[in-house]
C-alpha positions as CSV (number, residue, x, y, z in Angstrom):
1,X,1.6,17.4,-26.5
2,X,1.2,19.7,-23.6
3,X,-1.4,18.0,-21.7
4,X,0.0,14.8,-22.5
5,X,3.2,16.3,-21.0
6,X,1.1,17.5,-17.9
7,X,-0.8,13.7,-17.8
8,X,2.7,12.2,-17.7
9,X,4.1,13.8,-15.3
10,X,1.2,13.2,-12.8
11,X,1.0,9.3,-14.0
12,X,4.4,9.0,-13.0
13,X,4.1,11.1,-9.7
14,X,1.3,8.8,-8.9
15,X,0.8,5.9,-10.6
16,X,-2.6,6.6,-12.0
17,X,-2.1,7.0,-15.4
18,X,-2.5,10.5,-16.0
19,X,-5.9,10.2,-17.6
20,X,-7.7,11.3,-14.8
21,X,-6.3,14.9,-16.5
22,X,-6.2,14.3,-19.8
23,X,-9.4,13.7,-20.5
24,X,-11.5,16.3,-18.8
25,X,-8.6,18.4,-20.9
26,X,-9.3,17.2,-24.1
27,X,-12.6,17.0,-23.8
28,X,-13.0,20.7,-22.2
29,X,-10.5,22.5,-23.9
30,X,-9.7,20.7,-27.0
31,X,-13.0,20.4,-27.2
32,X,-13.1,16.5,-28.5
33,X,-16.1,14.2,-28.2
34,X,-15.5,12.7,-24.8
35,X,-15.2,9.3,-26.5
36,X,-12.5,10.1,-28.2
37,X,-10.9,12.0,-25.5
38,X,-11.0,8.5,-23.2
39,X,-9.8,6.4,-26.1
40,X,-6.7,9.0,-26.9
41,X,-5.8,8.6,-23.0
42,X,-6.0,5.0,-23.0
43,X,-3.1,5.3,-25.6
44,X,-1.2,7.7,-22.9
45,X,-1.8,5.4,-20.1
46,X,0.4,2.4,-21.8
47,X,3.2,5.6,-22.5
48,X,3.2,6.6,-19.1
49,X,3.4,3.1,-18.1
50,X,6.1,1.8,-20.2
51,X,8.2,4.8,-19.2
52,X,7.8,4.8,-15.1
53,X,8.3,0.8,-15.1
54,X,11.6,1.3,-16.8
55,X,12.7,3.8,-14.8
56,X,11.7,2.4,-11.5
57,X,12.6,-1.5,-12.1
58,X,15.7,-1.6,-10.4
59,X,14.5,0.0,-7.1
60,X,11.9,-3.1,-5.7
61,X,9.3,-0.6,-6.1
62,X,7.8,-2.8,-8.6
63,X,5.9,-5.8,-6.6
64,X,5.9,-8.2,-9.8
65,X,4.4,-10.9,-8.2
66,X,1.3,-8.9,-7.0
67,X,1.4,-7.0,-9.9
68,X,0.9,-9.9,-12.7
69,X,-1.7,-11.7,-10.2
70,X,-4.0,-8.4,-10.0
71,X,-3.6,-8.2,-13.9
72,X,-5.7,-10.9,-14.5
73,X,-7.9,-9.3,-12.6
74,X,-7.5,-6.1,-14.6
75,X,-7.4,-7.1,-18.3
76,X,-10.9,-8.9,-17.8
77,X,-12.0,-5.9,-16.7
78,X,-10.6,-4.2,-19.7
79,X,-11.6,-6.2,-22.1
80,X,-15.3,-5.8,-20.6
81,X,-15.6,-2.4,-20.7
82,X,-14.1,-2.3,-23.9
83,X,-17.0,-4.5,-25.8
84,X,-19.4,-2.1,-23.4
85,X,-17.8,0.9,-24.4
86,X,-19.7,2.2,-27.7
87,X,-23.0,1.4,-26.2
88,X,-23.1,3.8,-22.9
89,X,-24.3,7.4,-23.3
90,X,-22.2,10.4,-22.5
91,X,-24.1,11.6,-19.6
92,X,-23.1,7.9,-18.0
93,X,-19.6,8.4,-18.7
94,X,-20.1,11.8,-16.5
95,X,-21.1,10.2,-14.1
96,X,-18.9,7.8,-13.5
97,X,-16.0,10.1,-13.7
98,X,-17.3,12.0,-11.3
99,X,-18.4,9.4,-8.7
100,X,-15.7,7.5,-9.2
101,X,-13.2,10.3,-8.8
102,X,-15.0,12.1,-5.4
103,X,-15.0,8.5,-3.9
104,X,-11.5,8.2,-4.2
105,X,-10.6,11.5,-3.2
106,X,-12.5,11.0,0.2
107,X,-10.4,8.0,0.3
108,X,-7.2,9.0,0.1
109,X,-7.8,12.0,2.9
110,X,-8.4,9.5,5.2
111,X,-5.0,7.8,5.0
112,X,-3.0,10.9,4.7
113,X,-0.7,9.9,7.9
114,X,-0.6,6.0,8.2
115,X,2.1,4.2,6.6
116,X,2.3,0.4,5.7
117,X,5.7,0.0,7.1
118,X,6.4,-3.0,9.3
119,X,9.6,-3.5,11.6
120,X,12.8,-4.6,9.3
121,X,13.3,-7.3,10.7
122,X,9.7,-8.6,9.7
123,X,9.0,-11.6,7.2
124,X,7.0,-9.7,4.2
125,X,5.1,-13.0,3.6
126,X,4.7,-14.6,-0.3
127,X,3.2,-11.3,-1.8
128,X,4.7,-8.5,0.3
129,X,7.9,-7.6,-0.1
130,X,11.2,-4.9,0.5
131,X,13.0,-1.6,-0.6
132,X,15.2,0.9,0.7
133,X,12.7,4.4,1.8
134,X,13.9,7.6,0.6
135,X,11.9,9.4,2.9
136,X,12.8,7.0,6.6
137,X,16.4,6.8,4.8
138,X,16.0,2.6,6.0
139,X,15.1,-1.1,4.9
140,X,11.5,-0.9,4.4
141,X,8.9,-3.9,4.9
142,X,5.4,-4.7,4.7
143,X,2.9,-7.4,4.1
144,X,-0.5,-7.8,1.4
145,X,-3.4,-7.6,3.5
146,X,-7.0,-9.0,2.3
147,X,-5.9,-10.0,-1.8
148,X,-9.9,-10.5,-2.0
149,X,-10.4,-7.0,-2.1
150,X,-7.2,-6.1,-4.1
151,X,-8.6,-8.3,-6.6
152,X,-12.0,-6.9,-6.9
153,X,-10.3,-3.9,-6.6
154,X,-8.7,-4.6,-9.9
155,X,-11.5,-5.9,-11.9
156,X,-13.5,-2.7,-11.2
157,X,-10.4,-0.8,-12.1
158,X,-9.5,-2.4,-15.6
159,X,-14.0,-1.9,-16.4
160,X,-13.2,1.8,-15.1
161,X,-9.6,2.1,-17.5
162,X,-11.6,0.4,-20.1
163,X,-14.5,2.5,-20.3
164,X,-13.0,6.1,-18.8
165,X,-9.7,6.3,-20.2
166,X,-8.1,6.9,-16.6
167,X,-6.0,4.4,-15.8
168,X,-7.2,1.8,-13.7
169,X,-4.8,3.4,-10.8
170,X,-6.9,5.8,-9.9
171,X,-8.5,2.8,-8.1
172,X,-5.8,0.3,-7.5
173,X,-3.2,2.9,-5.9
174,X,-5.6,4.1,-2.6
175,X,-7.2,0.8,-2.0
176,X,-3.7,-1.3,-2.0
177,X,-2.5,2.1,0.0
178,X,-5.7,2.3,2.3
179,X,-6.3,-1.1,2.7
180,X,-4.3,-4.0,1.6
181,X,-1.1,-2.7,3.6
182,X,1.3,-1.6,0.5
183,X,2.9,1.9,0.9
184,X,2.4,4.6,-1.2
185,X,5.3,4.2,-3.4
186,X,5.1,0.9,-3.8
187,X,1.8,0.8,-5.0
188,X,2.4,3.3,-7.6
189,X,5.0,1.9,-9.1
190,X,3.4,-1.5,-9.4
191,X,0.1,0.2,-10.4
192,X,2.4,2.1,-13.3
193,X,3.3,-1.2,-14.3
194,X,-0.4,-3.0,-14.4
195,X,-2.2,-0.2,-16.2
196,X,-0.2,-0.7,-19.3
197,X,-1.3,-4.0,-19.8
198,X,-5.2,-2.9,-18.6
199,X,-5.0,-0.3,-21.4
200,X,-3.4,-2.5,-24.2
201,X,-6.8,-4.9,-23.4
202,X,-9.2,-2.5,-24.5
203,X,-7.1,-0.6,-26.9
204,X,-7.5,-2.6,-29.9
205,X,-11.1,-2.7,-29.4
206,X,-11.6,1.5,-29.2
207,X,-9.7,1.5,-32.1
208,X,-12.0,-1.0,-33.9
209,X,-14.5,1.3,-33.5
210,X,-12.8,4.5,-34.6
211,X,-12.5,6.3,-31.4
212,X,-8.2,6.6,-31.6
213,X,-7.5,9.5,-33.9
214,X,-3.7,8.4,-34.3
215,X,-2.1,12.3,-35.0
216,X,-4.0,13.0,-31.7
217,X,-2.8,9.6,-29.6
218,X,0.5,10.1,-31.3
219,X,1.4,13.6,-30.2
220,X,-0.1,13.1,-26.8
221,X,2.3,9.7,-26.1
222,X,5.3,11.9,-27.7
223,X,4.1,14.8,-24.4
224,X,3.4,11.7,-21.7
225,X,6.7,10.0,-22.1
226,X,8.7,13.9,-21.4
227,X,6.7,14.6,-18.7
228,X,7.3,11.6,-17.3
229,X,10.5,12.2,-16.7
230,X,9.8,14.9,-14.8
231,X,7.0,13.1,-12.7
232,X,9.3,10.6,-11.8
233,X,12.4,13.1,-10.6
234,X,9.8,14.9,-8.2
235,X,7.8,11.6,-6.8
236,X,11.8,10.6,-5.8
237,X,11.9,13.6,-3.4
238,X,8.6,14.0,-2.1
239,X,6.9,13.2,1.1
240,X,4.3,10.3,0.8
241,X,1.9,12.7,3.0
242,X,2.2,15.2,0.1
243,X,1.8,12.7,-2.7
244,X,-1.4,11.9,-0.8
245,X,-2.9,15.6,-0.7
246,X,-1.8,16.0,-4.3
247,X,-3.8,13.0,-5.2
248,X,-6.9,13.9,-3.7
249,X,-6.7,17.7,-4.9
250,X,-6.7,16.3,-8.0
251,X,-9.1,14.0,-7.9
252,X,-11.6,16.6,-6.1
253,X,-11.0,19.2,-9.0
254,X,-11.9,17.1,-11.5
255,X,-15.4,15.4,-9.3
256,X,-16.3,18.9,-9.4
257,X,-15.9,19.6,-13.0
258,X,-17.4,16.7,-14.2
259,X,-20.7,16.8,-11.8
260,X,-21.1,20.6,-13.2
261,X,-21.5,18.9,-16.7
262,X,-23.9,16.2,-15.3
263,X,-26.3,18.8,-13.8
């Protein structure tokens, strides 16, 4: 319940899920098969999920439209790496954490000052949209840049969710940040909402094949949707440029970890 509390709270900050925690926790300290550990995040990921879009609905952080058109995108992915999923070794799981992870990281340090925000008087377009900025305290605007590469973005996201147990944010939220022109906290909060529906594709499938121990999934859910809470009080306050660095700490950390295991 504790690490699913600690997941939660970073998922919510954000928008990744939480996974990208959880498992390197449960499978390094618990001590469970790393299988397991991905499968018991997956079941996190739709708590974390569920609770953020809730909470964050009635603020036009969520983009719907761009949302439900990258999930198609996603739950293929999903639903690929979930039929994949029993037959890749350990070691290849590693790996991919740990690539994955580093490459991201990189990533996100190279956007750490650059904001997607256009003038507000600006037409968003059919996909972009508008919210109110804590942070400039005015009407914000911006405008979806190159959807081909959001969408490939998101079919290698749901096969990473699927077969990692991360969330497929961990992908989603620096390349629509980095490069198809939605701010930070919009692109969290509509990641939040697409990696519920990423998990729930490959869910039934891990559990098929007995990698969800329910007492495990169940406690951890009970610790994501509490920290949550929390993760979503703090990402209201806090700078995008910190949200950034936290992101890529993160993600470095756990690169490391992970390649130490590989080699």
């Amino acid at each position: 319940m504790v690490s699913g509390a600690a997941a939660g709270l970073l998922g919510a900050l954000l928008g990744i899920g939480g996974g990208v925690f959880l498992v390197p926790f449960l499978n390094s300290v618990v001590g469970l098969p790393i299988k397991i550990a991905v499968a018991t995040s997956l079941m996190t990921v739709i708590g974390t999920s569920s609770a953020v879009s809730a909470s964050t609905a009635g603020r036009n952080l969520i983009n719907l439209r761009l949302g439900m058109l990258l999930e198609v995108a996603s739950a293929a992915g999903g639903v690929a790496a979930g039929l994949t999923f029993q037959h890749l070794s350990d070691r290849t799981l590693y790996l991919g954490f740990a690539s994955v992870t580093a490459l991201i990281a990189v990533l996100m340090l190279t956007r750490l000052d650059k904001r997607n925000l256009l003038d507000a008087s600006a037409e968003p377009g059919r996909l972009g949209g508008r919210y109110y900025d804590e942070e400039t305290k005015r009407q914000a605007v911006y405008r979806i840049q190159r959807m081909p590469v959001a969408i490939f973005a998101s079919i290698v996201a749901g096969v990473v969710s699927g077969s990692l147990g991360i969330g497929g944010g961990i992908l989603k939220v620096p390349i629509l940040n980095a490069w198809c022109g939605v701010p930070m906290r919009v692109a969290a909060a509509t990641s939040a909402l697409m990696i519920g529906v990423t998990a729930v594709a490959s869910v039934p499938i891990q559990y098929k094949h007995g990698f969800i121990h329910p007492p495990l999934a169940a406690a951890a859910v009970l610790g994501v949707l509490i920290g949550s809470r929390g993760g979503l009080w703090f990402g209201g306050r806090a700078k995008a440029r910190g949200l950034k660095l936290l992101m890529a700490a993160v993600l470095t950390t756990v690169s490391v970890l992970y390649f130490i295991k590989v080699l």
